[in-house]
C-alpha positions as CSV (number, residue, x, y, z in Angstrom):
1,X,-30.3,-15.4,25.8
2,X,-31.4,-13.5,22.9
3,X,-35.1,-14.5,23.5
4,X,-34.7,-12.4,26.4
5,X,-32.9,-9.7,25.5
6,X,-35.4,-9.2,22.4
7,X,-38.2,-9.2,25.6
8,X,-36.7,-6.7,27.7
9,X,-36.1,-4.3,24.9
10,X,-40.0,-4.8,23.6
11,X,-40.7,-4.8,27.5
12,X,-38.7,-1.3,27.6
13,X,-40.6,0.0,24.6
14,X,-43.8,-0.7,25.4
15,X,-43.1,0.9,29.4
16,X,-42.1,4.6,27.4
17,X,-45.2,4.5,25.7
18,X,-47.5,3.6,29.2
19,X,-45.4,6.3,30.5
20,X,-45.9,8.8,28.2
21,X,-49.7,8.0,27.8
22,X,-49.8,8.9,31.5
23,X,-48.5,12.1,31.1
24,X,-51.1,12.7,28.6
25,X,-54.0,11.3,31.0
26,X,-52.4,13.5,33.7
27,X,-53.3,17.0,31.2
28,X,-56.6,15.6,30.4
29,X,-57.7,14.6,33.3
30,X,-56.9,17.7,35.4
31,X,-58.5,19.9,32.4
32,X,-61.6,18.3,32.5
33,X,-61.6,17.9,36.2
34,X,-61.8,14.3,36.4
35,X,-60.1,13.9,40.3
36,X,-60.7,10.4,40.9
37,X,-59.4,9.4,36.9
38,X,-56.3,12.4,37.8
39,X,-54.8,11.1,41.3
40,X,-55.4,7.1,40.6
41,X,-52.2,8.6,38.1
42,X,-50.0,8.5,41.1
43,X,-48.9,5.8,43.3
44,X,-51.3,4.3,46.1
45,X,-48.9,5.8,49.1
46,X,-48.4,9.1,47.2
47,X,-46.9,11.8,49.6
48,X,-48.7,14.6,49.9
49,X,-46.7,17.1,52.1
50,X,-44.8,16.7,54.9
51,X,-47.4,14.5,56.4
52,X,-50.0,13.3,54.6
53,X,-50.2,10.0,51.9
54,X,-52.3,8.5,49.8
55,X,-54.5,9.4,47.0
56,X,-57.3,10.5,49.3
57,X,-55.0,13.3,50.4
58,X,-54.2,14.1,47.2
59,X,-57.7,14.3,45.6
60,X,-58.3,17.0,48.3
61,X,-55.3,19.3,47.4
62,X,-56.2,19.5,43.8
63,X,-59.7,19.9,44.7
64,X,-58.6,22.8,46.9
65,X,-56.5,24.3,44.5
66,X,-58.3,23.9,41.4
67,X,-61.4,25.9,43.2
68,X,-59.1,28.6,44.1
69,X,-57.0,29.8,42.5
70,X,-58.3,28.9,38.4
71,X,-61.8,28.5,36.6
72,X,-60.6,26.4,33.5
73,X,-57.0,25.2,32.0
74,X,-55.8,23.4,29.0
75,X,-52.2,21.7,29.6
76,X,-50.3,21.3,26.4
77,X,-47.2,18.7,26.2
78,X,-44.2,19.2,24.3
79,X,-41.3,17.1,24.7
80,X,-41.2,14.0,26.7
81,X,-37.8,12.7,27.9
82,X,-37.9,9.0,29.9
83,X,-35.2,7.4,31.3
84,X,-35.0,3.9,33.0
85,X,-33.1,3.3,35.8
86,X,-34.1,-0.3,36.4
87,X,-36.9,-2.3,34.7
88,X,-39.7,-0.9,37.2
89,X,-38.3,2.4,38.0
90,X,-37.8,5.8,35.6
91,X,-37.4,9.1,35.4
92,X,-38.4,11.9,33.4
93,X,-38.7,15.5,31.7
94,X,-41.6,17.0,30.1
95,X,-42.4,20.6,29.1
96,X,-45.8,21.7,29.3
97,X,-47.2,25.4,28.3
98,X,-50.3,26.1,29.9
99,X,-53.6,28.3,30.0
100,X,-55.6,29.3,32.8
101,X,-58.8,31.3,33.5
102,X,-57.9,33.2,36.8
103,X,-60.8,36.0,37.8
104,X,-60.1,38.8,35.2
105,X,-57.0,37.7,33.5
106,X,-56.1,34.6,31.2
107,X,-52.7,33.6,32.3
108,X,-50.2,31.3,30.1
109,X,-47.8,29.3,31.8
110,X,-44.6,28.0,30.5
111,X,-43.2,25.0,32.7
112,X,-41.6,21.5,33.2
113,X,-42.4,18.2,35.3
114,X,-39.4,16.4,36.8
115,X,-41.1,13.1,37.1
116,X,-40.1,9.5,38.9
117,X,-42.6,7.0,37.7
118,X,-42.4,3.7,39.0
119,X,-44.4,0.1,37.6
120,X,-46.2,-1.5,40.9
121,X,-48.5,-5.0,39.8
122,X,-47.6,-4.5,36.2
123,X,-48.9,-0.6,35.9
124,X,-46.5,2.4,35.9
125,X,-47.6,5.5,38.1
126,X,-46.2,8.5,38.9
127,X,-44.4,8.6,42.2
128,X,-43.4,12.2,42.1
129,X,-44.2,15.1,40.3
130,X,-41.7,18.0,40.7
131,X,-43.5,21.1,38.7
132,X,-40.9,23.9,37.7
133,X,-42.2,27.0,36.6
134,X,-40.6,29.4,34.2
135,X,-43.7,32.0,34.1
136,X,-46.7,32.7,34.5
137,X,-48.4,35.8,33.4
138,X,-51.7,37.5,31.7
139,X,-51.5,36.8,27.9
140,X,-51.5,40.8,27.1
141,X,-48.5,41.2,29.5
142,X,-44.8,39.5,28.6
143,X,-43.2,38.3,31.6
144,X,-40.0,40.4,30.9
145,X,-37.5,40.3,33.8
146,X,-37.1,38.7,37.1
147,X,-39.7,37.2,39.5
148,X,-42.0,35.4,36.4
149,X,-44.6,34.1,38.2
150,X,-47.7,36.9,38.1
151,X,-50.6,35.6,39.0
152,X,-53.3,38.3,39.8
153,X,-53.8,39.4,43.1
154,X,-50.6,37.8,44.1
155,X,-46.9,39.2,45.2
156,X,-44.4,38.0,41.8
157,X,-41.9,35.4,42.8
158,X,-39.4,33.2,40.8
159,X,-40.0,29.9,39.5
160,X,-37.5,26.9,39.3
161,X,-37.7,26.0,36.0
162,X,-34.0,26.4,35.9
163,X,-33.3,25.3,39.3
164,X,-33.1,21.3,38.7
165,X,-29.8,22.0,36.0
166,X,-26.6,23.7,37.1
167,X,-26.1,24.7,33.6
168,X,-28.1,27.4,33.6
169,X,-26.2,29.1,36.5
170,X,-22.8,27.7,35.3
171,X,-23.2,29.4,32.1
172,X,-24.4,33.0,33.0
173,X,-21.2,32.7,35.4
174,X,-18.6,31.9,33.1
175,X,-18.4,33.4,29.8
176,X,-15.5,31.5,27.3
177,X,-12.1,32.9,26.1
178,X,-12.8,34.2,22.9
179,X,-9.1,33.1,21.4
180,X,-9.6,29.8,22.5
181,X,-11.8,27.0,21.5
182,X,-13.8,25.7,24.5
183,X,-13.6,22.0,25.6
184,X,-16.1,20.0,25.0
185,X,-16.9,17.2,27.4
186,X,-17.7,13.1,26.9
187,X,-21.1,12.6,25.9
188,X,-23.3,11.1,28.1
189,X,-24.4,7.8,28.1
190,X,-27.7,6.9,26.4
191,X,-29.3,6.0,29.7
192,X,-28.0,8.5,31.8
193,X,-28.6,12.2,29.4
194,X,-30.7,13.4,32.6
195,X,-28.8,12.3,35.1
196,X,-25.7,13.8,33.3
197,X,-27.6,17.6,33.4
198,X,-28.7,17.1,36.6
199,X,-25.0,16.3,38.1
200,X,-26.3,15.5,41.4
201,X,-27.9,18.6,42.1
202,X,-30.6,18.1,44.4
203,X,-34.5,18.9,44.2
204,X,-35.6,22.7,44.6
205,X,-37.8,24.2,47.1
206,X,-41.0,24.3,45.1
207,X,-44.4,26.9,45.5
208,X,-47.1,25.6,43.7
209,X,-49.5,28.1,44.9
């Protein structure tokens, strides 16, 4: 009994850090413009829209959007939170502050990936991607105010980097009695920190061009 339990917590170790390198492969292999390297990432029945699957699909989205809308990009991780919810199965957070060559501006991006990764024949893979965006603008002008995402030549709109958490709305709509201490709630369980921020609130509508 404690043979295994010593194996499924080196067997848990060793999934964060596959998952974590495949965030890493994700960056460099959409900087560098590696496609077939990028989408073999994601799971062999990826969705891609409402009606398409598979990573043929998917190789000719990125290629579509890539040759649109930027020249180069460099993606730049930050913090990488993974959470398991059975021994093949996770989900994640990571933040990721971008640069992009778009025409006549250089645009920086400040985002996160909602992620559901999933281990099929002994390899984890993404099986969704969820990109929220806090802004994106020219590097010479701050993104003060509302509607953050400026890319050049385009209408503004909002992102949804806040969307995923109720937090964020829950505390701009309630501001604390001054005279009395505020109530501070159970903390969450180790394996369930995400889950506990997300509260059931369901995935946003998300533009990703």
């Amino acid at each position: 009994m404690e043979q295994n339990a010593l194996l499924a917590r080196l067997d848990r170790l060793e999934s964060i850090e596959e998952i974590r390198q495949l965030a890493g492969k994700y960056s460099l292999s959409l900087d560098m413009r590696d496609l077939d390297a990028h989408v073999n990432l994601f799971a062999e029945d990826i969705r891609v829209g409402r009606e398409k699957t598979g990573r043929a699909h998917l190789k000719a989205w990125v290629d579509d959007t890539l040759r649109d809308q930027f020249h180069g990009t460099s993606h730049h991780l930050g913090q990488h939170l993974i959470e398991f919810t059975d021994p093949d199965h996770a989900v994640g957070v990571v933040y990721s502050k971008n640069e992009h060559e778009t025409g006549p501006e250089w645009v920086t991006m400040q985002m996160l990936y909602w992620d559901d990764y999933e281990r099929m024949q002994g390899r984890w893979y993404f099986r969704r991607r969820l990109p929220c965006y806090w802004y994106a603008s020219d590097l010479n002008k701050p993104p003060i105010g509302t509607q953050k995402m400026r890319w050049p030549g385009r209408e503004p709109y909002a992102g949804t980097f806040h969307d995923l958490f109720p937090s964020w709305t829950e505390f701009w709509a309630n501001r604390p009695d001054k005279d009395q201490l505020p109530q501070v709630a159970t903390a969450a369980p180790v394996e369930h920190f995400l889950a506990t921020l997300r509260r059931g609130a369901g995935a946003p509508k998300i533009r990703v061009r």
